[in-house]
N, C-alpha and C positions, 0 to 999 in steps of 0.2 A: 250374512252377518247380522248379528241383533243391533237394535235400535241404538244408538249411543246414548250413554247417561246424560241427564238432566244437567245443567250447570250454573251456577250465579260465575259473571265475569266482569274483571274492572279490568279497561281498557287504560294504555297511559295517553298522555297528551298527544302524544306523538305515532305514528308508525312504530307497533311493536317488531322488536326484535329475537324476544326471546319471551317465554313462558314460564312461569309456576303452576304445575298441579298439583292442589292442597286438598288431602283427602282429610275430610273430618272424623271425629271420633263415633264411636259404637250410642245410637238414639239420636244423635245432633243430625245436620245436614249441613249443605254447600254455605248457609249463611254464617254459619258458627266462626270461621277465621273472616271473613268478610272486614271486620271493622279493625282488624290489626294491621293492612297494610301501610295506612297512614302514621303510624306507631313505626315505621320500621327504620326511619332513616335515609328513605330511598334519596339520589338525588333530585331537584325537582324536574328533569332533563330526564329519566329513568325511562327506557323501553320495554318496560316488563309487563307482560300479558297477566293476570291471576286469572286463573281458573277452578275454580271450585267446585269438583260435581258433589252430587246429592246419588248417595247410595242406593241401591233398591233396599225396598222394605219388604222385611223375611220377619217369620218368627225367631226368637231368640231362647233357646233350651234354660238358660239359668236363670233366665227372668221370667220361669213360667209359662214359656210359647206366647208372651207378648210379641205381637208384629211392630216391629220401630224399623229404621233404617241400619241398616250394619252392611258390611263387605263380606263377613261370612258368619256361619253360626257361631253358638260362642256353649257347648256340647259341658263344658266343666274346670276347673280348676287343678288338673291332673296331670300338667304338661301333651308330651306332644300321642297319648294317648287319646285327648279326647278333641283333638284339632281337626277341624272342617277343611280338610285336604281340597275336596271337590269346593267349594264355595269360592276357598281361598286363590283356586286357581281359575273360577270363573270369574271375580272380580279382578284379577289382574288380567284377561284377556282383556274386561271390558275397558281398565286402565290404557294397556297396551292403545287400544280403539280410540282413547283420547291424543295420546302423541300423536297416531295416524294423523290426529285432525289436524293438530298441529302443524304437521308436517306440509301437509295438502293449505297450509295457509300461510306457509313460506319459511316457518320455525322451523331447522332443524336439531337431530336430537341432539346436536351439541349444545343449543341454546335452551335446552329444557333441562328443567331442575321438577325432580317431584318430589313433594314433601307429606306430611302429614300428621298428624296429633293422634297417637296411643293405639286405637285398632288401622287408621287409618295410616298413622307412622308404623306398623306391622305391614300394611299392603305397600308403602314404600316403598321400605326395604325388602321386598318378596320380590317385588315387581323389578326395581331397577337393578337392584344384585343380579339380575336371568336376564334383563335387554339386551338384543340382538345389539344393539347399536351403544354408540357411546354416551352419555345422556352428561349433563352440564354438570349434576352435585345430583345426590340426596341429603336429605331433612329430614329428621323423625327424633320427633319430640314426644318424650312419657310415653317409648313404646317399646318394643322387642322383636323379635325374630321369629316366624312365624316356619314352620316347616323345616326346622336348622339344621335336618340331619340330613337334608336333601341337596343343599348348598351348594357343599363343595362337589357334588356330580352334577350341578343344574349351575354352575355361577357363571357369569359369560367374562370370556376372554377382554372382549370390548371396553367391560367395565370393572376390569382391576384394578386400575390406577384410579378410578372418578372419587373426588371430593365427597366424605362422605361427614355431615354433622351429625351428632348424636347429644341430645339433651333430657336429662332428668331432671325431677323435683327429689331432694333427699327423703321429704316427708310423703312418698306417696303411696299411699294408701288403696289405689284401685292397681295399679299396674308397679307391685314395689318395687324400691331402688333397687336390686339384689335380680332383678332380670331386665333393669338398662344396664347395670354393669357386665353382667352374662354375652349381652349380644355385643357391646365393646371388645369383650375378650374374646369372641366367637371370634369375630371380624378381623382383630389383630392377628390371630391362630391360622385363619386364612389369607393373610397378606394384607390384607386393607390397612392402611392408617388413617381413623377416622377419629374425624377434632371431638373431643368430649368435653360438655360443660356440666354442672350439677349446680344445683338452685336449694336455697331452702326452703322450698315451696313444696305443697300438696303435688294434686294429680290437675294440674293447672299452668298456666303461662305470666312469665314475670315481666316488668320493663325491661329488664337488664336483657332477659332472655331474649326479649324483641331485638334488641339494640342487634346483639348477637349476630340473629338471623339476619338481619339488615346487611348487616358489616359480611358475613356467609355470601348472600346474594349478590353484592359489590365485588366479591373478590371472585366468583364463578361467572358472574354474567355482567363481564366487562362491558358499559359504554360501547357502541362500535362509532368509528369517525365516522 
């Protein structure tokens, strides 16, 4: 097994019970949501693990073969023609690697929620739509579906019914509104009913939308007595 990803993690005060894997967007890394959990609402009592890893760093085709951090190439703007199959499926192995760790640390995958912001909310939902296992919720925020014509022959059983958030900004400009609504209606068309918010925001996060996610996490990763 390769080396596990790199990670910023905020511990809660207490014995965690449960974990967030927040994968960041395409050039950012594990610091970028780092400063939103205090914005969330949590309660001050809250068991919640955040984990943040930090993507490997690859060249990226539409930025010129600049090396930044990303989950997988990013080949063109063509749909699922010019989509980095192989990348996309070696970052979610290495994902997969982080639950393990989880797991091995007393979190099971019902206590895990994986989230993530725009490329990063794309390996979300790649990764936890295919989990063997049954995971707490996902979260994908300003992002899309990554390989969707794959789905419904690769979806797991396990994770039919799990919670699933989807949020947009109406104004966004890097990943448009018109493919978070796509993967909503994907998702419906396959069974899911996943809560959908929209913002009148760019390609970006609002307060409100915090509040959101907050209120998301309270109601997936209940308290335990």
């Amino acid at each position: 097994m390769s080396e596990l990803l790199p990670t910023v993690e905020i511990e809660p005060a207490v014995p965690a019970t449960a974990t967030v894997i927040w994968l960041h967007g395409l050039g950012a890394d594990g610091h970028d949501f780092e400063p939103v959990v205090p914005e969330l609402g949590l309660p001050p009592g809250h068991t919640i693990r955040f984990v943040f890893p930090h993507a490997p760093r690859r060249p990226v085709t539409v930025n010129g073969g600049f090396v930044m951090r990303a989950w997988y190439d990013i080949l063109g703007f063509d749909g699922p023609v010019s989509e980095d199959a192989a990348g996309i499926r070696a970052s979610a192995a290495q994902i997969t690697a982080l639950i393990a760790r989880e797991n091995a640390r007393g979190i099971p995958d019902a206590r895990i929620v994986l989230a993530g912001f725009s490329q990063g909310a794309a390996m979300a939902l790649h990764t936890g739509l295919r989990h063997r296992e049954r995971l707490a919720g996902l979260l994908a925020l300003s992002g899309y579906l990554p390989l969707a014509a794959t789905l419904a022959a690769e979806r797991s059983p396990a994770n039919a019914a799990t919670p699933v958030f989807l949020a947009h900004g109406e104004i966004d400009a890097v990943v448009r509104f018109p493919r978070g609504t796509a993967t909503r209606d994907r998702l419906v068309q396959l069974g899911w009913q996943p809560e959908w918010h929209d913002y009148p925001i760019g390609h970006e996060v609002c307060w409100e939308e915090l509040r959101d996610i907050g209120a998301f996490l309270n109601r997936v990763l209940p308290a335990r007595p």
